[in-house]
N, C-alpha and C positions, 0 to 999 in steps of 0.2 A: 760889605760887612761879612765876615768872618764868624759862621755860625757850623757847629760841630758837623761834620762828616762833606763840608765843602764850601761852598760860596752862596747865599741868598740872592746874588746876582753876579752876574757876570761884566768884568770890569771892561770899560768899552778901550778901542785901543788906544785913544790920547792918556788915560789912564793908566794904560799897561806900561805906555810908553816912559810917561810919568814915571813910576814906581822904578822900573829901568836905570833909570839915570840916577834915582836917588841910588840905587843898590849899588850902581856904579863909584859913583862918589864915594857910600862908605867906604867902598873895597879898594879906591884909593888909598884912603884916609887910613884906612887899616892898615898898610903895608908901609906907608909914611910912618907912622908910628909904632909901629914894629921893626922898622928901620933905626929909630931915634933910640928905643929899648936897645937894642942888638949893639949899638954903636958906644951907648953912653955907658959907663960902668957904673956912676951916679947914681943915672936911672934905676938903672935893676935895683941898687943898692936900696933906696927906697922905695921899691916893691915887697923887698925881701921880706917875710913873716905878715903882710896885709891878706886881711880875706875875708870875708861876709862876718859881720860882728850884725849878732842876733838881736832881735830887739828888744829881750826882755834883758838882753846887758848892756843893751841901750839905756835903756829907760830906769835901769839900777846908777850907769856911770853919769846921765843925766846929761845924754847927747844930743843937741839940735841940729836943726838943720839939713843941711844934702847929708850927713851923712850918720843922722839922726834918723832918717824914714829908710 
């Protein structure tokens, strides 16, 4: 657990190991698709102008869902 100024325990190392592999993965996954952006013009193309929409114009434009919260 994850409590302010360090760790409440210390993660044993099948754990650490764990956590590893996930970190790995994303960092695949990241460069995958930073790959596919870089590549696509498409892509970008609908990225262009998207970016955290607030929640109070959320809840004015009457958004649900993933991209509602």
């Amino acid at each position: 657990m994850v409590v302010p100024g360090g760790l409440a325990s210390d993660l044993s190392a099948e754990a650490a190991r764990a956590l590893a592999d996930v970190v790995r993965a994303v960092c695949a996954e990241t460069v995958e698709l930073r790959d596919i952006y870089d590549e696509h013009e498409g892509v970008r193309d609908r990225f262009t102008g998207t970016g955290r929409l607030e929640p109070e114009r959320a809840a004015r434009l009457g958004v649900v869902g993933l991209v509602g919260r």
